[in-house]
N, C-alpha and C positions, 0 to 999 in steps of 0.2 A: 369351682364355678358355682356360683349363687343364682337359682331359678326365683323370678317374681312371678307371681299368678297374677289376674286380675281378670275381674268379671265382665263380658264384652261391653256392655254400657260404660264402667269405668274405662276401659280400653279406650273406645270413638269418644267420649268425653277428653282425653289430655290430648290424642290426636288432634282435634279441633281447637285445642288450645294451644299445641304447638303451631297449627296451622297459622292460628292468629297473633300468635309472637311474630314469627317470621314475617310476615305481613306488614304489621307494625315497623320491625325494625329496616323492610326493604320498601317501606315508604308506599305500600301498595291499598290503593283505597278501593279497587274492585277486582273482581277477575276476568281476567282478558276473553276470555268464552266464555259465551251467556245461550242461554235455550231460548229456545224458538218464542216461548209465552214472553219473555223477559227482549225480547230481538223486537219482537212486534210494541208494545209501550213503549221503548224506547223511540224507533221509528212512527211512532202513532198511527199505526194502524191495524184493523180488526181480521184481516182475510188472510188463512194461511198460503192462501194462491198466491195474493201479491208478493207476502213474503220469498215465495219461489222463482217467482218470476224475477225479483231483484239479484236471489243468489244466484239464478241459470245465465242470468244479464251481464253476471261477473260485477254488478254495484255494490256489492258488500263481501267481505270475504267471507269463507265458511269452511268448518272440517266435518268430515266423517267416522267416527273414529269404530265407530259399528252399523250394519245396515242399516237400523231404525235411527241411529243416533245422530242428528247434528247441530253442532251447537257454530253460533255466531260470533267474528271477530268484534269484539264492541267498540275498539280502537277504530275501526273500518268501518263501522256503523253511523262512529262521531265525524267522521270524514266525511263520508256523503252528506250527514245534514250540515257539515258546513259550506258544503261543495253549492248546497241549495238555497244557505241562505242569502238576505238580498240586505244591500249595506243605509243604511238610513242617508238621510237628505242632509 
């Protein structure tokens, strides 16, 4: 058996570069859960109450995957602003 070493920066560096092979080759141009900062830009707006108020509302999907942690479906995000938008004359 052949042991490779490598130094934890080298490590999360080819990680992330596998990460982004795989990405490329499965056609993937974002990731499907995004945080709370990144949920509000999208949606355009500044107040993290609103934001709560849409996910308590069931308007946008959302996981928890630790108590403090939750991140937003962005697929479900694009839906509701298209659910909102209004169609030209």
């Amino acid at each position: 058996m052949e042991v490779i070493c490598l130094e934890s920066e080298a490590l999360f560096s080819l990680v992330e570069q596998v990460v982004e092979r795989i990405k490329e080759k499965n056609n993937i141009t974002h990731d499907k859960w995004i945080d709370g900062d990144t949920a509000m830009k999208l949606l355009g707006i500044k107040s993290k109450t609103t934001l709560q108020h849409m996910r308590d509302t069931g308007k946008i999907r959302f996981t928890q995957p630790k108590k403090k942690i939750i991140l937003y479906d962005r697929d479900s995000i694009m839906e509701f602003l298209d659910s909102k938008a209004q169609d030209t004359f």
